[in-house]
C-alpha positions in Angstrom: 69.8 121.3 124.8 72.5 122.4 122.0 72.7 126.1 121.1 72.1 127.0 117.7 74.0 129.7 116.1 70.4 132.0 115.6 70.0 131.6 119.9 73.6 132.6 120.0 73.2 135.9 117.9 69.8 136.5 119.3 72.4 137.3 123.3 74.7 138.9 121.0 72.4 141.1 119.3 74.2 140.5 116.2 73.3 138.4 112.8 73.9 135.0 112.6 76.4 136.0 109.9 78.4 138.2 112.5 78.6 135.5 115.1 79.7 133.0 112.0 82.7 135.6 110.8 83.7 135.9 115.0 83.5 132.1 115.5 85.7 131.1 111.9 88.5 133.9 112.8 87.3 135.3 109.2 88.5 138.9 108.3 85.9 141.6 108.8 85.0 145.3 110.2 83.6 143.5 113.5 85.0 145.7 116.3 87.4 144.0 118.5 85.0 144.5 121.6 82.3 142.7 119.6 84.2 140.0 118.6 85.3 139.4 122.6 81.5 139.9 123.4 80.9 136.8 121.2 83.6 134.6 122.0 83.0 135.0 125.4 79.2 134.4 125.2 80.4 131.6 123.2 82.1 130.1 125.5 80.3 130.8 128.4 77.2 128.8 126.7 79.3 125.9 125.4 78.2 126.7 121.9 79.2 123.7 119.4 79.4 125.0 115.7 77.1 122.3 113.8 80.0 121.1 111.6 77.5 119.2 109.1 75.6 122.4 108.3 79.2 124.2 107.9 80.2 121.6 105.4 76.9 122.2 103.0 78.1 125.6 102.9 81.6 125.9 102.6 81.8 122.8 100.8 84.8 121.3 103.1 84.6 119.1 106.1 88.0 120.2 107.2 89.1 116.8 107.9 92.2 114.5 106.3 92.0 110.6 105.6 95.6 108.9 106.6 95.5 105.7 105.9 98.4 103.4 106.6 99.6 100.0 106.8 100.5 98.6 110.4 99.6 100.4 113.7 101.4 98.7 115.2 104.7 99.6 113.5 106.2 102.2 115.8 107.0 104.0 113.2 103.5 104.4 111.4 101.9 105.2 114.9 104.8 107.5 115.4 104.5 109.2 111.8 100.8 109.1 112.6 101.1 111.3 115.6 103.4 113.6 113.9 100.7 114.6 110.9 97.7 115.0 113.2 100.1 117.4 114.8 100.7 119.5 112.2 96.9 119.2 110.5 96.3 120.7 113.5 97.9 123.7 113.1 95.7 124.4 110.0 92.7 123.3 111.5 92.0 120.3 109.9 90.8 117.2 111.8 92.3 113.1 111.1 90.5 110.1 110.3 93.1 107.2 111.1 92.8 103.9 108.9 94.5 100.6 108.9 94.9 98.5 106.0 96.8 95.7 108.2 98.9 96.0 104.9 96.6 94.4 102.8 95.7 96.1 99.2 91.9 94.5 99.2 91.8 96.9 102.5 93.8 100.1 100.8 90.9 100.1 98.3 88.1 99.5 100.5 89.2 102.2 103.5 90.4 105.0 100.5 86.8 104.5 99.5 85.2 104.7 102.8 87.1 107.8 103.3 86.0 109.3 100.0 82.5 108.5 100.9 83.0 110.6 104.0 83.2 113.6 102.7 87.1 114.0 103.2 88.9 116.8 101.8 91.9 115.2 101.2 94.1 112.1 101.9 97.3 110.5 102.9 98.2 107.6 101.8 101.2 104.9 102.7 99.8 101.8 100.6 100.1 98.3 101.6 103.3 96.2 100.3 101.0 94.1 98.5 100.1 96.9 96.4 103.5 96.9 94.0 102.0 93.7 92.7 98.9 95.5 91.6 100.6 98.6 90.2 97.9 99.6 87.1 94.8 99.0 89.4 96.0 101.4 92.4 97.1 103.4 89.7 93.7 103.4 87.6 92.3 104.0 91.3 94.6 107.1 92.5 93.4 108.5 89.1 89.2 108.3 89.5 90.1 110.0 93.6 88.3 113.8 93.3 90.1 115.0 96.0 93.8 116.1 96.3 96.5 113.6 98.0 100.0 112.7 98.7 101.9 109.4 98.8 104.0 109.1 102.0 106.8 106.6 102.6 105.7 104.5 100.0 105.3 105.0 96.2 104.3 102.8 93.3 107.7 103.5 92.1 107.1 106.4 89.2 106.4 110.4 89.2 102.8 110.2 88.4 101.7 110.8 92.2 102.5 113.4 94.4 104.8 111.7 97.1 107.1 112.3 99.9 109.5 109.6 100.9 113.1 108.8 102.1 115.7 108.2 99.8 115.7 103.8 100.8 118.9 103.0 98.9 120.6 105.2 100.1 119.8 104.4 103.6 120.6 100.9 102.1 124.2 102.4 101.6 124.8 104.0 104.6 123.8 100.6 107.4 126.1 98.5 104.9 129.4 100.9 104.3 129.3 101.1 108.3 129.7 97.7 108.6 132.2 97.5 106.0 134.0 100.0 107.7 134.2 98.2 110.7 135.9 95.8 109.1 133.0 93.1 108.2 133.5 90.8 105.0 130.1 88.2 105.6 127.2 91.3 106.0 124.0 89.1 105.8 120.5 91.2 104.5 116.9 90.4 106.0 115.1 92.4 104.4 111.6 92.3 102.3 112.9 92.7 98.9 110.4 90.9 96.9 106.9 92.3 98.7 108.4 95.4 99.2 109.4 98.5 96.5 110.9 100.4 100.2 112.7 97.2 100.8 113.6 96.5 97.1 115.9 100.0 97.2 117.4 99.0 101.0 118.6 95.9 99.1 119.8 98.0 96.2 121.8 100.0 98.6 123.2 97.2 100.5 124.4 95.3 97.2 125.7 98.4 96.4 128.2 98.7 99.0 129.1 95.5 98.7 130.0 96.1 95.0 131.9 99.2 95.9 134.4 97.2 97.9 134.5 94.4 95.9 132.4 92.1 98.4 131.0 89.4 96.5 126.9 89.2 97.0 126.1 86.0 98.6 122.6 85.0 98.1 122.9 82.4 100.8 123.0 85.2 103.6 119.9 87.3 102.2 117.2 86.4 104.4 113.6 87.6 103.2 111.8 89.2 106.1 108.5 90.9 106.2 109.1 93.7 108.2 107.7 92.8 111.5 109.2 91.1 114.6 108.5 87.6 114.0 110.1 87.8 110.8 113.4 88.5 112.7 113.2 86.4 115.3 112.0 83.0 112.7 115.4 84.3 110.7 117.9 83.9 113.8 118.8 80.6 113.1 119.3 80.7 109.2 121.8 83.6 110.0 123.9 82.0 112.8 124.3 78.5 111.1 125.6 80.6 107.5 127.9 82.1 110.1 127.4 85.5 109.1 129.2 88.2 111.2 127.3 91.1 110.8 123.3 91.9 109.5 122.0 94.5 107.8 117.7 94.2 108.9 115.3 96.2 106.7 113.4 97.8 109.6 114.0 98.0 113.6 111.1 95.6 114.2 113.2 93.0 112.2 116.5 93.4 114.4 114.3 93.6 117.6 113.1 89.8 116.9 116.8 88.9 115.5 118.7 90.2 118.7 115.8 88.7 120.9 116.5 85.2 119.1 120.0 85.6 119.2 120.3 86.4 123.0 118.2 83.1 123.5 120.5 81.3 121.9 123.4 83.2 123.8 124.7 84.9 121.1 125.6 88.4 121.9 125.0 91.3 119.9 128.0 93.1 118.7 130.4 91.0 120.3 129.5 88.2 118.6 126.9 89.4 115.7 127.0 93.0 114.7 123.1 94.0 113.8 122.3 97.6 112.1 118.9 98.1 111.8 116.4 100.8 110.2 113.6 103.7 110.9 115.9 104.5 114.3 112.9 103.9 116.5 112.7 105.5 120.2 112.0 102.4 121.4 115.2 101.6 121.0 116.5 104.0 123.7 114.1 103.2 125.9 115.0 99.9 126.3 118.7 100.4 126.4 119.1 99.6 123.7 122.1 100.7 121.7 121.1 99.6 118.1 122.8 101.4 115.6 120.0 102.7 112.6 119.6 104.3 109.6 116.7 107.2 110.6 114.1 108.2 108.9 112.9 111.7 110.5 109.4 111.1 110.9 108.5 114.9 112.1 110.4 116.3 108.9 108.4 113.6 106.8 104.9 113.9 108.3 105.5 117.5 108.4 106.6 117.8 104.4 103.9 115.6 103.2 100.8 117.7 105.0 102.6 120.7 103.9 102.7 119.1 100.2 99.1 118.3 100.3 97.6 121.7 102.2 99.2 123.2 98.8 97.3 121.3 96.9 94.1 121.6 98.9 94.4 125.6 97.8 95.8 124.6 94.2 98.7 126.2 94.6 101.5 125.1 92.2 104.2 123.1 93.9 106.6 120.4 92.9 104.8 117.1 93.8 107.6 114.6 94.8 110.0 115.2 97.4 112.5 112.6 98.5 114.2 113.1 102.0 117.5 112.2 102.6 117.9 109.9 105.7 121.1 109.9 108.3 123.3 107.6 109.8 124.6 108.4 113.2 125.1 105.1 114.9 125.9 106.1 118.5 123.6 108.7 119.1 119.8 108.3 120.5 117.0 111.4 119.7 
């Protein structure tokens, strides 16, 4: 049978507010021989804290909702890991949800969330969601509890947000390949579902403009982030004989070079592919894909930090864009 806290104080021979201070690492005149009494008989008794009473008191369930798009992105289940890491440290628990990057489901799971007595959230919206800007909006607005945008915004200042800067990392994938000596750079990217696509694009047109590469509609392939998308694409990019691509996400040069190598085509000798988020998996495959990176741990890290300050309504700027990195031939 499960100890309560009143048969735990009654071995300690303390008061059930004495054992509570010991157990929440809360600042008091206990003396230290006391407090290693009670740990210890703690321990020795497996005493569980009932966390549903502690919430009616406190008024906190020291748990965080993070809901995000596509588990089985690598780089959502790797950003994933990353916050429950550092929520750790502050003691707070995770609630995982996946929208399967549909906005029907971003409404339905924030609200399931809410309803479970989160403190906070985290939120990377579906790519859907840009098409219903005023309603998330109208939505983010009516939440009672404090949260953070991460990875993707709704494209203004009104939420607190962390994210990469995406044209930029745009910029970078397509100078290398200009640099390199490139002149037919084809895109597959999601630039019409997608405001984190959109700005790739923006970066990659942007290169081209600074070298006076003409944009070539033709060789912009819309993707849709995932591996299939890159792998359906192959053939549209080998019969506009393009000599080098610039994919959105890794996922999307994954299913390109997969395609590619079934059709003997061989990636860079004959196709140069840079792709994006600079996924681990690449590495341990062996595969030497050169990537823009996105530093999940910093980002994950930044945006619990971002909304921990706003749990204790602390003032703080609310948007913070990351800068991402290019470093083609090296593997983290």
């Amino acid at each position: 049978m499960k100890m309560t806290i009143k048969e735990l104080a009654k071995l300690a021979n303390a008061s059930t507010t004495t054992v509570s201070l010991v157990l929440n690492n809360k600042p008091s005149r206990i003396s230290e021989a006391k407090k290693k009494e009670i740990k210890a008989l703690a321990l020795k008794h497996n005493y569980q804290p009932n966390f549903v009473a502690r919430n009616l008191v406190t008024k906190s369930s020291m748990t965080i909702g993070l809901l995000i798009p596509d588990i089985e992105n690598l780089f959502f289940s790797a950003l994933a890991k990353k916050i429950e890491n550092e929520l750790r440290k502050s003691g707070y628990s995770l609630i995982l949800v996946n929208s399967d990057d549909n906005y029907k489901n971003d409404i339905k799971l924030i609200n399931n969330l809410i309803s479970r007595g989160v403190d906070g959230l985290l939120i990377t919206i579906s790519n859907d969601s840009i098409e219903h800007k005023e309603l998330y909006g109208k939505l983010l607005k009516s939440i009672q509890v404090p949260y953070v945008m991460v990875d993707r915004t709704l494209g203004d200042d009104k939420q607190p947000q962390v994210y990469f800067d995406n044209q930029l990392g745009g910029y970078l994938a397509t100078k290398y390949l200009i640099d390199k000596g490139y002149k037919k750079i084809g895109c597959i990217i999601a630039k019409d579902t997608s405001l984190n696509g959109f700005y790739r694009y923006k970066g990659y047109a942007k290169a081209l403009s600074e070298t006076n590469i003409a944009l070539d509609k033709k060789i912009i392939f819309e993707g849709n982030f995932r591996f299939n998308s890159g792998y359906m694409l192959a053939e549209e990019v080998v019969k506009n004989k393009c000599d080098a691509i610039f994919a959105g996400n890794d996922l999307m040069a994954y299913g390109l070079i997969r395609k590619l190598s079934e059709m003997h085509i061989h990636v860079p000798d004959d196709l140069e592919v840079v792709g994006y988020d600079k996924l681990e998996f690449s590495s341990m495959l062996g595969l030497n894909l050169p990537s823009v990176e996105q530093n999940v741990k910093e980002l994950g890290i930044r945006a619990v930090q971002l909304l921990i300050k706003l749990l204790k309504k602390e003032k703080t700027s609310t948007k913070i864009v990351l800068n991402p990195l290019f470093e083609p031939n090296t593997f983290k």
